[in-house]
N, C-alpha and C positions, 0 to 999 in steps of 0.2 A: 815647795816642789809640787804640792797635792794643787795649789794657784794655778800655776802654770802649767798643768795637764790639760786642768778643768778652761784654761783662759783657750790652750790649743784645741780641744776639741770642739767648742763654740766658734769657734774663729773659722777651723774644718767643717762643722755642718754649716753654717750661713755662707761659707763661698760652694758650697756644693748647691745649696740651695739656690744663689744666685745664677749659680752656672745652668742649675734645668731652668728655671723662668727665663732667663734667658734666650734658651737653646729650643724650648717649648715650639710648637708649630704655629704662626700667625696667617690670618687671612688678609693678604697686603690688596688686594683688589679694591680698585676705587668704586667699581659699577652701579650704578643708581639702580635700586626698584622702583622709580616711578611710572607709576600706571601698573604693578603688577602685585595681583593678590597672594598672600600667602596662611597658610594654618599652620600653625605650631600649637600641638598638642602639650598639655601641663607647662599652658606658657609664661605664670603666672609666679614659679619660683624655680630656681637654679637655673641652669643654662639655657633651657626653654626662656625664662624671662630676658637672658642677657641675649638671646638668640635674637628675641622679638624685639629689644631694643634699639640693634643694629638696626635692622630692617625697618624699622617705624624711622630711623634715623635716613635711612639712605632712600625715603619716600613710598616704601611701599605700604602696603593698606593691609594689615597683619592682623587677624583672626584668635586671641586667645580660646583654644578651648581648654574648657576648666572645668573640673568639678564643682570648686567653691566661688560661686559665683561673686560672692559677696568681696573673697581675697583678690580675685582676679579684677573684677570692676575699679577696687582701689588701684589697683599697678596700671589700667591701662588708662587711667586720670592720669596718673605721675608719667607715662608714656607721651601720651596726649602733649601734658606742658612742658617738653623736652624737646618735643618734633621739631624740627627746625626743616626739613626740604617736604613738609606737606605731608606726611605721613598720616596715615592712619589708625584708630583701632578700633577693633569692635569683639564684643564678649559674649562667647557661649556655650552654654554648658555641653559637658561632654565627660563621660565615666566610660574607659572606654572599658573597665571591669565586668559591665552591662550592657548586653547587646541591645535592649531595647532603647536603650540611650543612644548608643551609636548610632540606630538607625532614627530615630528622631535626632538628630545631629542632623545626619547627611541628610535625609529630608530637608531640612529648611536652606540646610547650607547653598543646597538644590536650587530651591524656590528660590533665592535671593541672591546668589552669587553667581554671575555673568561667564567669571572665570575662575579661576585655582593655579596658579603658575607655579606655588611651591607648597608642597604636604613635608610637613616633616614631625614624622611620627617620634614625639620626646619623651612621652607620658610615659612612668616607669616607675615600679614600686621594686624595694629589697623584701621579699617573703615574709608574713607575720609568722610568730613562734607556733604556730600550731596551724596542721591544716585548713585551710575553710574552702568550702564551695559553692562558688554563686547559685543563683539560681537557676542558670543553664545547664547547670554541670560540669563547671571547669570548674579546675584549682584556682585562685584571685589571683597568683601573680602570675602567670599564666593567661589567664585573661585579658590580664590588664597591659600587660608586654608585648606578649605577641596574638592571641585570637582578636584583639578588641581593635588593632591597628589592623589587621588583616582583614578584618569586614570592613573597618573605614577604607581602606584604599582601595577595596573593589567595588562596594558603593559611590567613589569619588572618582573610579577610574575614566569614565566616558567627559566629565566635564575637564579633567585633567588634558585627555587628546580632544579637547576642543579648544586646550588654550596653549597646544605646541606651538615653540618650544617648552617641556614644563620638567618640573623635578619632583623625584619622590625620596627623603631621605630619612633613612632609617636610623636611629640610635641605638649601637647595641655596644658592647663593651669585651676587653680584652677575658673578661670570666667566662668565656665561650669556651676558654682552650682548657678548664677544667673539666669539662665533660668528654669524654671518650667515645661514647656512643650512645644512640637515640631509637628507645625503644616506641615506636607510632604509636602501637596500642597501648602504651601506659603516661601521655602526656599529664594527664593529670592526676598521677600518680594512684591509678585503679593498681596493681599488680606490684606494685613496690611501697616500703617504706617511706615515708617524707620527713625528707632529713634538711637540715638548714643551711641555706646557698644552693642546696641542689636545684630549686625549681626557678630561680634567680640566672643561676648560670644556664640553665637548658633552657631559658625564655631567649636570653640573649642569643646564644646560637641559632634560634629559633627565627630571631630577627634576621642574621647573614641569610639562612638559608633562603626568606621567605624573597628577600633582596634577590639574592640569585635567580632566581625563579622567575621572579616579577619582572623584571631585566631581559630573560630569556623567550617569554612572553610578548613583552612590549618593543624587540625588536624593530626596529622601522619606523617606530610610530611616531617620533621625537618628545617620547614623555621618557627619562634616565631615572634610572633606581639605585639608589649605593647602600650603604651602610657603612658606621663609625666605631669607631671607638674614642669618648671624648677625651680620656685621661682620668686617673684615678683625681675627683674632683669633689672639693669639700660643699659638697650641698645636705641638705637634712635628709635624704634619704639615703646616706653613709653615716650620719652621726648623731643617729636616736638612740640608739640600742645603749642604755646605762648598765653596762654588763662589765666586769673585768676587761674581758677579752676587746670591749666596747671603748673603754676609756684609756688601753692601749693602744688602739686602733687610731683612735683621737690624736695622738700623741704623735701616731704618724702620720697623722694627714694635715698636722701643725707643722710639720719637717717637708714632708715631700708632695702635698698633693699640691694641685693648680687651684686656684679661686674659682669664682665661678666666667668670669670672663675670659678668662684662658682657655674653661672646658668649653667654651662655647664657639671658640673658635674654627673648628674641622663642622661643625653646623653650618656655622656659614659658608664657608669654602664653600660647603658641597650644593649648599643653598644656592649661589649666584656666581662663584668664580671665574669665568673665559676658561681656564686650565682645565675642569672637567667640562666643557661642551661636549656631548653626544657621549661622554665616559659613562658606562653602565653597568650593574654588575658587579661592582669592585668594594671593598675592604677599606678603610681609610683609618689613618691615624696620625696626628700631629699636623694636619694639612698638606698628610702625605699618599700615596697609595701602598697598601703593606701585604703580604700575605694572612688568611685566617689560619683556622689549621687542617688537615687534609680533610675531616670531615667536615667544616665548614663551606668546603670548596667540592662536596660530594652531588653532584648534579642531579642525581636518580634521584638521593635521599631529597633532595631539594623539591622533585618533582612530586615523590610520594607526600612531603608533608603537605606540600597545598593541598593535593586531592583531601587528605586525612582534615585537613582545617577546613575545606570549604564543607565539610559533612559535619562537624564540629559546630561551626557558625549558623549552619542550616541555611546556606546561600542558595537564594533561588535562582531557577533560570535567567527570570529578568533583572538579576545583580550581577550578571556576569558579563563583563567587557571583556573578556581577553582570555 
């Protein structure tokens, strides 16, 4: 009897299983990148890589920026002898944790790149167990999620409207809709406690918001701004943590999460599809358009955090497009 509980509920999770990969969102678009450059930030493992492998597949000339220089040079070799329609890649470093980094990024990126047709901000760390603060002054994940991509994109912004049509797409995740509200003067947690996933989940929102914004913004200009949700997706920055509560976690992201090519699907989509032409603004999930949650969709609060980030970053005048 104790068999055939154990035989039916195995039999239950694996056609449940098969039913969501199945049902998951695909980006069915045949469209070539060739001739068009693209940056994917932390391109070098998880869906950032499987992001850039597409695209180096379908001929575009794809931009790892990476920390570790050394990890990413090995992937964009193994990229390189895969290319099949002319692709390209090339590798540079980029912590987007560190503003000085960023801006020696976009510098060179400057100097050397002609165009920029697709920014897509992937680079994303889960919070270390104890507070830290760079040396600008921000919390690290924090940093590294949303100030560090919001200096890149308005350092990048003017060669981006020089290569319209272009896209800006942001990675941010369903842990948005844990947060409830967003206090400006405490981003990096100056006036509150730092508690774990809190500053994980308010980056993420932090990414809709800054999408909206930038959207709102770039009106007219034919550069598009989205942001995603890839799907709960078994990459190493879900499954470090050796914790109980960690190797439970494990256990469900062996049952229900996507691979990494799954999550990297609504990447793409948002990357090149025909479907979003000129769509800006918008939320996406499964290679679909979805609602956030009302404060994600708060326009004021949207507008206030730029202001709050560009003083944050310490954006000068002559970084500012838009």
């Amino acid at each position: 009897m104790l068999f055939e509980v154990l035989v039916t509920v195995v039999v239950l999770v694996v056609s449940l299983r098969v039913w969501y990969v199945t049902t998951c969102g695909r980006c069915h678009s045949t469209r070539s990148m060739k001739g068009k450059t693209v940056i994917v930030t932390g391109g070098s493992a998880g869906i950032g890589l499987h992001t850039a492998e597409d695209l180096v597949r379908r001929g575009a000339r794809v931009i790892l920026a990476c920390r570790n220089l050394e990890k990413a040079c090995k992937v964009a070799a193994q990229l390189k002898a895969e290319a099949s329609q002319g692709g390209e890649v090339a590798v540079r470093r980029l912590d987007t944790s560190d503003l000085n980094s960023v801006r020696t990024f976009a510098k060179e990126i400057l100097d050397t790149e002609k165009h920029i047709h697709v920014l897509i901000n992937n680079a994303g760390i889960v919070e270390p167990p104890d507070k830290v603060i760079t040396n600008e002054g921000l919390e690290l994940t924090m940093a590294t999620n949303h100030f560090g991509h919001f200096l890149l994109t308005n350092l990048l912004l003017e060669r981006l409207k020089q290569s319209t049509p272009s896209r800006i797409v942001n990675v941010s995740s369903m842990a948005h809709k844990r947060v409830s509200s967003l206090d400006l003067n405490s981003l990096n947690f100056e006036k509150e406690v730092y508690r774990h996933l809190v500053p994980y989940r308010r980056s993420k929102l932090c990414n809709i918001l800054f999408s909206l914004e930038l959207a709102r913004r770039l009106e007219g200009s034919g550069v598009t701004a989205n942001s995603l949700h890839p799907g709960v997706v078994k990459t190493d920055i879900l499954i470090s943590y050796n914790t109980m509560l960690g190797r439970i976690f494990k256990l469900f992201l062996i049952l229900w999460a996507k691979d990494v090519k799954l999550g990297a699907q609504t990447n793409i989509y948002l990357a090149l599809s025909e479907e979003v032409e000129g769509v800006s603004g918008r939320y996406f999930s499964d290679c679909k358009q979805v609602k956030p949650t009302k404060l994600a969709r708060d326009k004021d609060l949207a507008k206030r955090l730029w202001e709050v980030s560009e003083k944050m970053v310490k954006l000068r005048p002559e970084e500012k497009f838009c």
